[in-house]
N, C-alpha and C positions, 0 to 999 in steps of 0.2 A: 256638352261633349267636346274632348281636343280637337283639334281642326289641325290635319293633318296634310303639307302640302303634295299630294297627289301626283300631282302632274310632271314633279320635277322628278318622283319616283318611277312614273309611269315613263322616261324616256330613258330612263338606265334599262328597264325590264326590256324594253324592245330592240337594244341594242345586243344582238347577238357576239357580233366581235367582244363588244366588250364585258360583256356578259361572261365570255370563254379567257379573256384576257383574267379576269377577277379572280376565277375558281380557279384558274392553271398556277397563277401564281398564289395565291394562300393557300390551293391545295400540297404543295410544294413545301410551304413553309411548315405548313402542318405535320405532314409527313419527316420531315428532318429533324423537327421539334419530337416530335414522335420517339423516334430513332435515338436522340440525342439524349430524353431522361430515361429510358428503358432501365429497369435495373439492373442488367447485364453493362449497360453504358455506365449509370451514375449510379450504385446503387442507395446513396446515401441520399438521395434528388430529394423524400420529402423532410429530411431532418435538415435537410439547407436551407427549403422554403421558410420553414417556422423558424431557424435562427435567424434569417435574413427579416423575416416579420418582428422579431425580437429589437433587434438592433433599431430599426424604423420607428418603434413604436418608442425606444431609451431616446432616442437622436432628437424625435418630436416634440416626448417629454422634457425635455433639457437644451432645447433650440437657442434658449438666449446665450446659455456658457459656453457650446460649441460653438456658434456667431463670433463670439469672441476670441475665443483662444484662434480660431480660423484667421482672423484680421490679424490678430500680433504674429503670429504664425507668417503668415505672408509678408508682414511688412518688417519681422527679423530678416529676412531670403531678400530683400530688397524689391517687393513689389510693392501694389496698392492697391487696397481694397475700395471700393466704391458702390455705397447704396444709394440704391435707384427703389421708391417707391412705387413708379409706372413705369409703362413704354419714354413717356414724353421726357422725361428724366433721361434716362438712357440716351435716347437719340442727342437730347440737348449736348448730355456730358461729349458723348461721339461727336460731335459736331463739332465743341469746342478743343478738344483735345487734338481734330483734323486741321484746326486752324493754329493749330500754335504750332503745330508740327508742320507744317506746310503740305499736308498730305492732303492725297483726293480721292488715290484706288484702293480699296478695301479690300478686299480677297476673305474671304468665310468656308468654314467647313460646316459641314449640317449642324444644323440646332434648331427643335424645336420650341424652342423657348424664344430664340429670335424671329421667328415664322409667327410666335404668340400674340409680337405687339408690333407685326406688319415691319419691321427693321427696315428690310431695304425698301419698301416704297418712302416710307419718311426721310430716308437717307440719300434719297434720288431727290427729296423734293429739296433739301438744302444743298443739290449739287454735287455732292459726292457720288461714286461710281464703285458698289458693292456689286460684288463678283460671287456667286456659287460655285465652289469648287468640288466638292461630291458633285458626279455626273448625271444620276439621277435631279440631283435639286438645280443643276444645271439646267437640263431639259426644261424644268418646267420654268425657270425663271424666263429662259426662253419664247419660251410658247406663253409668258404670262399667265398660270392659274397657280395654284396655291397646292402644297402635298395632298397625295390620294392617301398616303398611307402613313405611319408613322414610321416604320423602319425602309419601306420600300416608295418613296415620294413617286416616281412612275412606274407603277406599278397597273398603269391602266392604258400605258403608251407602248404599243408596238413597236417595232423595229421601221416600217413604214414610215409610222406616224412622225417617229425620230429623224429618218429620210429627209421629210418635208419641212420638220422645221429647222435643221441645219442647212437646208439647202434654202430655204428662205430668207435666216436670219444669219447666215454665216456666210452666203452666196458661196456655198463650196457646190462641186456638182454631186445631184441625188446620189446616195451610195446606202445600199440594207441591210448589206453584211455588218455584224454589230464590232468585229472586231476594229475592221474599217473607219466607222464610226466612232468607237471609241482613240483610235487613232484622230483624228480631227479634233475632236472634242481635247485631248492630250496634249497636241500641239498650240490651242489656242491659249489651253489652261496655264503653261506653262508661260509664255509672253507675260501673261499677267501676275504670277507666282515674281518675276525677276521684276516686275515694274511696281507693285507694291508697295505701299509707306506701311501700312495696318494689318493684322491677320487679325480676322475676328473667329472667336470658334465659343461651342458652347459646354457645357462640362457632364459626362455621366456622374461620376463623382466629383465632391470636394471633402478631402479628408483633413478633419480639425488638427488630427497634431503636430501635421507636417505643417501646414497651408499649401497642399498638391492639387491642383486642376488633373484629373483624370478623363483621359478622352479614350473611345474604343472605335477603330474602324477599319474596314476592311481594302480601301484603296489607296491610303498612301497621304491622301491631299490632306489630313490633319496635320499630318507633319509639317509639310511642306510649309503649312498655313502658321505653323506656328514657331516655324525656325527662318523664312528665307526675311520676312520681312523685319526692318527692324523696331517695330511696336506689336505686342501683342496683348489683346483685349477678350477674356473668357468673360459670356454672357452667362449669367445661371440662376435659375431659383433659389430662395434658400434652402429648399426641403432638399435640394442635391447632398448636403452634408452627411454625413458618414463619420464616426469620432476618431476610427484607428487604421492606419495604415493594416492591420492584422483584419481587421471588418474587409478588405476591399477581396478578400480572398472568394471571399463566401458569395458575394454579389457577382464577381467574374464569372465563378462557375454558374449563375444562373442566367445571367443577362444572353450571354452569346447565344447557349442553349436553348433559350427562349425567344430570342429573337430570328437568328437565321439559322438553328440545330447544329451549330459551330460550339465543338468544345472550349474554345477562347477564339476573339475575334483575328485577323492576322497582326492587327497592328493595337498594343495598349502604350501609352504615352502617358507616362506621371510626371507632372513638370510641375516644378518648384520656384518662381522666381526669375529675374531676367538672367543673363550669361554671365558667368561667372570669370574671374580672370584667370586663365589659359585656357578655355572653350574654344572649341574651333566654331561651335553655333549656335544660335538660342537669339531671341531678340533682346534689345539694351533695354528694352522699358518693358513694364507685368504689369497689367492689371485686372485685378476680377471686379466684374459689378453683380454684385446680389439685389436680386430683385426681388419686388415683393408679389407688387401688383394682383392683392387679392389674397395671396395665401396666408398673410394672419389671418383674416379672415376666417380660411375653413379652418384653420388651426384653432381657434378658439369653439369650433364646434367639437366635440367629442364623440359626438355619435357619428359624424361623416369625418373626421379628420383624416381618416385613412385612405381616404384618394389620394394625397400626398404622399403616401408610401412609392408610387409607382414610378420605374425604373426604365418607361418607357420602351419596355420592346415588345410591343403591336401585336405577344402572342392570341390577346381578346380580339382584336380584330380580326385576324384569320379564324379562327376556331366560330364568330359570330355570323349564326344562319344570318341573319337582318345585315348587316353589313356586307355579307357576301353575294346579297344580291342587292343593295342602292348602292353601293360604292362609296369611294370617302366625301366625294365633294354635295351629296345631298346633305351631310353632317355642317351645322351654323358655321363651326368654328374651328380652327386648324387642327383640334384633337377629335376622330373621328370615331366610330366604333362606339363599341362597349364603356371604355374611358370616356372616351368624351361626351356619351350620356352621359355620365355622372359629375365629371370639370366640368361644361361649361354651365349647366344651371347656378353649379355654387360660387361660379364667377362672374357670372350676370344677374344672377338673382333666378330663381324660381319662374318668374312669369315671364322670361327669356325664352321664346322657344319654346312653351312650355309640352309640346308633344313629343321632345324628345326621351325625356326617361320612358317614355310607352312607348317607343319603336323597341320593342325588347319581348321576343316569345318567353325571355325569363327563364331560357331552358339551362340555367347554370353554368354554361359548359367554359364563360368567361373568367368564373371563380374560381374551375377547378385546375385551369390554367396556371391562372397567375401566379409569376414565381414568388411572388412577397404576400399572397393570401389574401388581398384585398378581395374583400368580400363584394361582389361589385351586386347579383343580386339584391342583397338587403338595401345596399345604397340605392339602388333603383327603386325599391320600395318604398322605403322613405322621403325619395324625392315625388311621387307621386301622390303619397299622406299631404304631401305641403303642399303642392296645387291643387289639389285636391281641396285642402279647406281655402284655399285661396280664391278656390272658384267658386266656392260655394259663400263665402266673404261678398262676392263681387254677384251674386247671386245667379250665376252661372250653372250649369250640367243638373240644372233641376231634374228634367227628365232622366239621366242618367243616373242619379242618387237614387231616385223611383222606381228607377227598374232593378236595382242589385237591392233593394230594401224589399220588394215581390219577393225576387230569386230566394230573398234571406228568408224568409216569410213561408214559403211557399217548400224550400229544404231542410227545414226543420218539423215537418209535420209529413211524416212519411206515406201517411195515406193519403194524402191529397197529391203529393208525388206523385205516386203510384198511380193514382186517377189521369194525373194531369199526363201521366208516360202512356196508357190509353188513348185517351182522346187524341192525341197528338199520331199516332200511330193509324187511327182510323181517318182521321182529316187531312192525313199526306197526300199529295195528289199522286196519282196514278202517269207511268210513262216518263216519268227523269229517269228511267236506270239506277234507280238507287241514288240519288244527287239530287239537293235544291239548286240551280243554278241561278234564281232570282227571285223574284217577290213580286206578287200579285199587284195588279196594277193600281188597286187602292193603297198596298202600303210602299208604292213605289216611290214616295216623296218626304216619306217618314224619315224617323229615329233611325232605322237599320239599313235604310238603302244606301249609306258611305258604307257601314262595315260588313254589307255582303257583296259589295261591289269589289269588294276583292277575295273573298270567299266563297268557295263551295262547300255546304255540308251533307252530310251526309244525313238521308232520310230516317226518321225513326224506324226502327225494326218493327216485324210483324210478332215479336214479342219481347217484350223487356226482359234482362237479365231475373229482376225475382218471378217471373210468371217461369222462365228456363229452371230455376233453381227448385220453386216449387216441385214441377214434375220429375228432376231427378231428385229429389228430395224423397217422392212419393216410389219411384222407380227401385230407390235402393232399400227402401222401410220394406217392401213388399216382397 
């Protein structure tokens, strides 16, 4: 059986504030999300999804030629492209590239790709001073933990909570009001916007025939990040790529909408290259680093390669019951939710975490979300077939194999069903109100006492549906 950590679950559950914190804000985003594909709003919402699925699936098939034309693309415009294998690559190139320039402060706009391979702690440990400039990823660089959420990083932090650690870590005095706050946080952001050698930002899109870093964000600091200083460095995957400036249309209209039920977000930024001469802005040096770190990998799988499609806007995570009640940070690895059941197995291997595809009631509502179709059930399925023999490889969930191989057994022979829906209905005990709430004290140490220690079910009926259907069977014959 998966061994499932409990306990770090069991202190999200009992946290009421934050409990109300979770649901207030993805109910929110639901709702907008909602509002946002209505078909009085988008009526065309599902013939976008499927060409937006379309293009994904041309851009994945065809990775190496788009790769390419992307790099000569960039380095016509006067930039430079730079691959990076891993994390360690990245930091290395960053490191060097800070010492020839003489640079130290960093300044970054969100990317979860750079959150992916830990960026700023590696980048502190060679001495450099990266900055988060989205206020959100601010916060929490702050308070030191890692994003709750994919589109909303504090998304689990009160206005209080915010309080306490700018008055901590800023020594400014306590202030709740958010605007206040975000005032503080404005003023500190900016000091460091004018003091910067580097902007690091990371890219929604890269469009192959331009060579265009596309960014989408709604506060401003992308800009900032990637015009005040005079080097600028786009971090990204390869699966970012997109083949035509005409593709970016179809993804706009679905990205905002699904991520915060914004028809377009307030600020898009396609930038091509360092400044150009008569520019009044832009930084003197461009470079993008494609990273790989794992995605050939799933890319060579065919039946999972379509996690790679995703465009990262956290609509699976709000819409997911299981998420919405553990929060992001019981999830291994910085991609949380629905997604990140299905990335991080295929980026650590199967036996990583392996109970993470099964925190999943599987109730679809992930799939039916997603604006690019990723089929995220089935991928959970599948990840579950592969530890699944993997356990039983290592001779593992004997008991568990045993007992769905009865159920199998036992559901295909309808009379003994039927029997076994009897006896079970006579041997209930009497006075739970309807509800098992535990398990008798002999099978209290068994197979089932982890997975009724979180359930209640419900007692079998004083008559099964064919013994119901029998009598009105008899009922209407007569």
């Amino acid at each position: 059986m998966i061994s499932i950590p409990h306990e770090r679950f069991e202190r999200v559950l009992a946290d009421p504030a934050l409990q109300q914190a979770i649901y207030a804000a993805t109910g929110r985003l639901m709702e907008k999300r909602r509002e946002a594909v209505a078909p009085e709003a988008l009526p065309d919402y599902q013939e976008l999804r499927s060409q937006a699925r379309r293009i994904k699936e041309h851009t994945l098939e065809n990775l190496d030629y788009y790769l390419e034309q992307f790099e000569a693309e960039v380095h016509a415009r006067g930039g430079r492209v730079v691959w990076c294998r891993d994390g360690d690559e990245v930091v290395d190139f960053l490191t060097k590239l800070a010492r020839e320039k003489n640079a130290r402060l960093i300044v970054k706009s969100k990317s979860m790709t750079t959150e992916e391979i830990h960026l700023n702690q590696q980048l502190e440990q060679r001495e450099l001073e990266p900055v988060e400039t989205d206020l959100g990823e601010y916060i929490l660089q702050l308070a030191g933990e890692r994003p709750y959420h994919i589109v909303a990083p504090a998304l689990h932090k009160t206005r209080y909570d915010v309080a306490d650690i700018f008055s901590r870590r800023l020594g400014v005095e306590r202030e709740e009001i958010p605007e206040r706050q975000t005032r503080i946080a404005r003023a500190t952001l900016r000091e460091k916007f004018l003091a910067a050698d580097i902007g690091l930002t990371g890219a929604n899109f890269l469009v192959a025939d331009s060579g265009a870093v596309v960014l989408v964000e709604n506060e401003g600091n992308a800009r900032l990040t990637t015009t005040a200083p005079r080097i600028h460095v786009a971090v990204a995957g390869i699966e970012k790529l997109i083949p035509r400036a005409q593709d970016l249309a179809v993804f706009l209209k679905l990205l905002g909408r699904s991520a915060t039920g914004q028809p377009l977000t307030v600020y898009t930024s396609v930038l091509a290259g360092p400044r150009r001469e008569g520019e009044l802005d832009g930084p003197e040096e461009f470079y993008v680093v494609l990273l790989d770190n794992g995605r050939t990998r799933l890319l060579a799988d065919r039946e999972k390669r379509e996690s790679l499609f995703c465009i990262r806007c956290g609509a699976c995570l709000n819409h997911c019951p299981v998420y919405r009640k553990i929060g992001g940070h019981n999830y291994p690895w910085v991609y949380s939710g629905p997604i990140g059941a299905i990335l991080t197995p295929q980026y650590f291997g199967a036996g990583h975490e392996p109970w993470l595809p099964f925190a999943s009631s599987l109730c679809g509502a992930c799939g039916e979300v997603c604006p690019v179709k990723i089929d995220i059930p089935k991928m959970l399925l599948l990840l579950r077939r592969e530890i699944g023999r993997s356990l039983a490889r290592e001779g593992k969930g004997r008991w568990e194999r045993w007992a769905f191989r009865v159920w199998a057994w036992l559901m295909t022979r309808p009379k003994l069903y039927e029997f076994a829906g009897v006896a079970a209905s006579a041997l209930a005990p009497e006075g739970s109100e309807g509800w098992l709430t535990g398990l008798p004290p002999v099978l209290r140490r068994g197979p089932l006492a982890a997975w009724l220690s979180q359930r209640d079910l419900p007692l079998p009926p004083g008559r099964s549906f064919r013994q119901l259907w029998r009598v009105r069977s008899r009922v209407k014959r007569v």
